[in-house]
N, C-alpha and C positions, 0 to 999 in steps of 0.2 A: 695448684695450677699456675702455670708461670702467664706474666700479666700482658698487655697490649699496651707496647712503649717504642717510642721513635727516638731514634739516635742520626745525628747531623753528624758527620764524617769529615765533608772539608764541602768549601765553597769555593767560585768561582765567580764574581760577577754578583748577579742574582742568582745564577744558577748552583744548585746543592746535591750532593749525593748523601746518603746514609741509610738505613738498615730500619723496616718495621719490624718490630718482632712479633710474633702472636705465639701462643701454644700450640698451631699447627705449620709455625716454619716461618722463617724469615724470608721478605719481600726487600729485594735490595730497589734503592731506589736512585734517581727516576725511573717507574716502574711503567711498564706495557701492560694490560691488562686483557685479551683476550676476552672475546664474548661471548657464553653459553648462553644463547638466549632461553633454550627450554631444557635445560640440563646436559647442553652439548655443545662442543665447537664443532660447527657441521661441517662435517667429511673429513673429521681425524678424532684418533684415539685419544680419550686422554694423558695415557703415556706417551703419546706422541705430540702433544702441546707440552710434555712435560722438558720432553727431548729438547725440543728451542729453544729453552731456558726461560718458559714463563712462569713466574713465583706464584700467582694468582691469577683464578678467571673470576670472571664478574657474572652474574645469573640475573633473571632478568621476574621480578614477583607478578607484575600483570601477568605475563606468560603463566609463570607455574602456578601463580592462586586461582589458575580458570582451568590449566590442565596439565598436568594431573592431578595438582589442588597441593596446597601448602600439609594441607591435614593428614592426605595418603602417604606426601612425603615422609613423614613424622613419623608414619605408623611406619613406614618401612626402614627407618635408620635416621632418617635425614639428608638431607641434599649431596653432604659428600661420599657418601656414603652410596646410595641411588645411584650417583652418576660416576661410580670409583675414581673418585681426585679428593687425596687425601691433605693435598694442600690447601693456604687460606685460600676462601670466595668474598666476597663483595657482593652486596643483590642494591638494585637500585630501591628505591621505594615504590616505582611503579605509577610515580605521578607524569612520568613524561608520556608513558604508553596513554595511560587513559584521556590525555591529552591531545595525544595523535592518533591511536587507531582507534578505541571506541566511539560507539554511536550513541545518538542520545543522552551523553552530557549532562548532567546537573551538577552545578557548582553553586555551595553555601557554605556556610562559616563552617560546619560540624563535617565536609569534607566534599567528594565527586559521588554522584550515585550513578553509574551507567551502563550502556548492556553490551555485552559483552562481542566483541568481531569476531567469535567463533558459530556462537550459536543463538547470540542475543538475550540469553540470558542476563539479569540483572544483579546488577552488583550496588556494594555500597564501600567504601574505600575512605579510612575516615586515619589521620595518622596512628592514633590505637590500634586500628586494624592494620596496616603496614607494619607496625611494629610488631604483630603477633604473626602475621606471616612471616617474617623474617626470621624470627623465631622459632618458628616449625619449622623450617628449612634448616635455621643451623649455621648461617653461616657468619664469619667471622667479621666483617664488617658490615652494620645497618647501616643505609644513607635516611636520614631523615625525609617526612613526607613535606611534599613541596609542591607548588604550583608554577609551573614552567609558562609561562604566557606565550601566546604566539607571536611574532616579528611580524610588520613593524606593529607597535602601540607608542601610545600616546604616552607622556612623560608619567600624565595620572593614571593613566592604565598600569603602567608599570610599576608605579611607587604603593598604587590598590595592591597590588601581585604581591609585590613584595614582604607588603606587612601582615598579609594573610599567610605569607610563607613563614615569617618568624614568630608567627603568634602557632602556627603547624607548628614549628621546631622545639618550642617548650613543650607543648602536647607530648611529642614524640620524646623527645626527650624526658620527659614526667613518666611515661608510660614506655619507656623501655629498663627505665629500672635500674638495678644494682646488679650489673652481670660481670664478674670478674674474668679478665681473657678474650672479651669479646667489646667491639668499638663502635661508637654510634659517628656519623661524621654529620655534622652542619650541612647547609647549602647556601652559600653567597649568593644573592638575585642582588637585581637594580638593572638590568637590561646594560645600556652602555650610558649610563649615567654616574658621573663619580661620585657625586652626593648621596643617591641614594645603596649605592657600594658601601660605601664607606659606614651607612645607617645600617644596613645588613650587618657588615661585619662586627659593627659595634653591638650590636644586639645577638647577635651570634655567639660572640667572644664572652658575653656576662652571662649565655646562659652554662655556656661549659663543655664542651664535647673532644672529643681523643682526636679528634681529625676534621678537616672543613674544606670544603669543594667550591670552587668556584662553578657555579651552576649558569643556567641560561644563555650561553655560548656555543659557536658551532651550530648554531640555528640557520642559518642562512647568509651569518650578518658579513659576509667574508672575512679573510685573512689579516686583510689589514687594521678593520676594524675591532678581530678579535683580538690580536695584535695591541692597539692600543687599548683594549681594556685592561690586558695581560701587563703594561705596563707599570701600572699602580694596584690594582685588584688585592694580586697576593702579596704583598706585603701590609696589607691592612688587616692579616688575618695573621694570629700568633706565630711567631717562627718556627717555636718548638714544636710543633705540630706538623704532621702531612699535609700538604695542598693538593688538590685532586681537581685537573680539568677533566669535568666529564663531556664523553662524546667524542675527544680527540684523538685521531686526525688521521690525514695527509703525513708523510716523513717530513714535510716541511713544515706542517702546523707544529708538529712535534719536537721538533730541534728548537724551533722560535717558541715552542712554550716553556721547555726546558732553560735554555735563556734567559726567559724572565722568571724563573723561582718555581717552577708547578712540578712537583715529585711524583702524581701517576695520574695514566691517564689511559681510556680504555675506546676501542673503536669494531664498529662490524667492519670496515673496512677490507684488511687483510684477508681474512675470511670471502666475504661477501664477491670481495675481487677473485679470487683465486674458482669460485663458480662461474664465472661469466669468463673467463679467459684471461683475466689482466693480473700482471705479474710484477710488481715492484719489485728494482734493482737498482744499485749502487748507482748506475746510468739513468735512472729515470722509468717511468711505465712501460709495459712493452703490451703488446696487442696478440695474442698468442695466435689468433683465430687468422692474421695478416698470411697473404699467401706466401710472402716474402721468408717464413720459416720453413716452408714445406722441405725443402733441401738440405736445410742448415744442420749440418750433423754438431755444431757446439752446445754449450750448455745454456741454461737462460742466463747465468751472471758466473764467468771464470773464477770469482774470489770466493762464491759462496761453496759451507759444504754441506749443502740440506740434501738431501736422496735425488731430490727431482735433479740439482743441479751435477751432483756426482755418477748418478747413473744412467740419467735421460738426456735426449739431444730437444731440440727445440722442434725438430722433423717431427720424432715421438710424441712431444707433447702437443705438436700442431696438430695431428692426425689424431689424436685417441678427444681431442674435443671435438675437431669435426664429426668426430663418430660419434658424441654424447655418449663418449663413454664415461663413467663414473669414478677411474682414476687419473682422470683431468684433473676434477675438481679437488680429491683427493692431494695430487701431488702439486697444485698451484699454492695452493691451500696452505701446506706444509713449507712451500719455498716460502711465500709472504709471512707466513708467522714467524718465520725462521730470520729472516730478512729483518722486520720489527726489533727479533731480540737481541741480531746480531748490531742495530744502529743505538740499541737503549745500554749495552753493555759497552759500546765503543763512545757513547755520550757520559756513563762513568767513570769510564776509564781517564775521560780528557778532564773532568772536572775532578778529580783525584790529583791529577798531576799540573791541574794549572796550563793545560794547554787547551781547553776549550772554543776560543776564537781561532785556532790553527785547522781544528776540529773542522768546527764548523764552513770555514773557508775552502778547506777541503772537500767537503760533504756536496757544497752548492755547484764547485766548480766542475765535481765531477759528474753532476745530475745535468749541469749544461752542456755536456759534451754530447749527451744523448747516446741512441744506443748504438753497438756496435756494425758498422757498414755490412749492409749483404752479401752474401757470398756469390 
């Protein structure tokens, strides 16, 4: 079985491109990550997230360890297999979920015990257990289990978090084993504190891992602040390795994470938008559901070439959401993911060739033009 190794290609700045490799296909990097929270990217195929050019999705273990259950998974093939996407997956460890949607909470040293936002049943979530769900799913990168604190805390609250998160990350680490082909990645905490970053990454880095995330960002804290943590962070986490901002983003959180050195990063965003009507374009968000498209026979963005925009007018797609029709969501869906891979492969391309600040200056100036005048 060929092994899980990262290869750096060229730099630019802080920013880097290069190539993960795993036994189920290389993830070129900086990488977008698409999110299946329960074994799907809602309202498209997965040959059609395949179409966009995204090398991996990401799954989501609170979800699948309460339903359909990590176990049924297993019995039936395993995750990729279940949900036919035969490229690499990512699953988070499931410590942000139980963090934010479950009820009743108990947090101790030996892990979260809590009941569950479906049906209330009780759960016990200990990093062992993360890692063995991960496990019966199968898939190719584990995120270590972690405790994500909530924003704002106290310096001590944070730096508590913290060190119960790296005393997790040996756990998990101890207890994910000898797996050859398959990646365990760290999690950076310290909230927005550089001292206690800096104590993550050092304790992070001595226990050993194929990759390492900068964790607890995109919480709320805004842009600019995450921004300034993104300025020192990943570089205090080995080179050779993947850097992973999880949670990220906006197209602009993502160009500005990119920027400062982070190779993949994963968001419901795309998704989540393309349900509710809203359509990222080269120009900026657009509002689908505005009455101002009812007439408009153009496309949502002239450059792109995703179905929605090669065969749909903007009239089309204003009308089949007024309708709640379910190839709304479908084809917004499709443009936004599509949109994603078309800015992650044009943010390789420019840190390839050294023209990344041209990139980027581009990128800004055409998002403040805003979008094209009504007809």
């Amino acid at each position: 079985m060929s092994k899980f190794s990262f290869t750096l290609n060229a730099t630019d700045g802080a920013a880097r491109t290069g190539v993960i490799s795993t036994p189920r296909g290389e993830i070129r990097t900086p990488a977008f990550m698409p999110v299946g929270t329960a074994a799907t990217v809602k309202a498209m195929m997965p040959e059609s997230v395949a179409a966009t050019g995204a090398d991996i999705l990401l799954g989501n273990t609170y979800h699948l360890m309460l339903r359909p259950t990590a176990e049924r998974i297993a019995r039936l093939g395993g995750l990729h297999k279940f949900m036919n996407w035969n490229k690499p997956i990512l699953t988070d460890s499931g410590g942000f979920q139980v963090m934010s949607l479950a009820s009743l909470r108990k947090l101790t040293e030996e892990g979260v015990r809590f009941a569950s936002h479906i049906d209330g049943s009780k759960h016990m979530l200990t990093p062992e257990r993360s890692m063995e769900i991960q496990k019966l799913l199968g898939s190719d990168i584990v995120m270590a289990f972690d405790e994500c604190p909530a924003l704002p805390a106290t310096d001590a609250e944070v730096a508590k978090s913290m060190r119960l998160s790296m005393r997790w990350a040996l756990r998990s680490r101890e207890a994910f084993g000898d797996r050859p082909g398959y990646a365990l990645f760290g999690i950076q905490q310290g909230g927005v504190t550089r001292e206690l970053r800096a104590e993550s990454a050092e304790k992070l880095t001595e226990i050993g891992f194929e990759g390492y995330a900068v964790g607890g960002l995109a919480v709320g804290e805004g842009q600019e602040v995450m921004f300034g943590v993104l300025d020192y962070a990943p570089d205090m986490l080995p080179v050779d390795k993947p850097r992973y901002l999880m949670g990220v983003g906006k197209p602009d959180d993502i160009v500005g994470a990119v920027e400062r050195g982070i190779d993949m990063m994963d968001c419901v965003l795309p998704s989540r938008s393309g349900r509710t009507g809203q359509a990222w374009t080269r120009r900026g968000q657009i509002n689908i559901k505005n009455a101002r498209h009812a007439d408009d026979p153009r496309p949502l963005d002239e450059g792109c070439t995703c179905p929605a925009c090669r065969n749909y007018s903007r009239a089309y797609l204003h009308h089949v959401f007024r309708s709640q029709e379910m190839i709304s969501g479908m084809l917004l869906t499709w443009h936004n993911l599509h949109y994603y891979q078309d800015l992650m492969q044009g943010l390789r391309d420019a840190i390839a060739a050294g023209t990344l600040a041209q990139f980027v200056a581009a990128f800004h100036a055409k998002r403040a033009e805003g979008d094209i005048e009504p007809i």
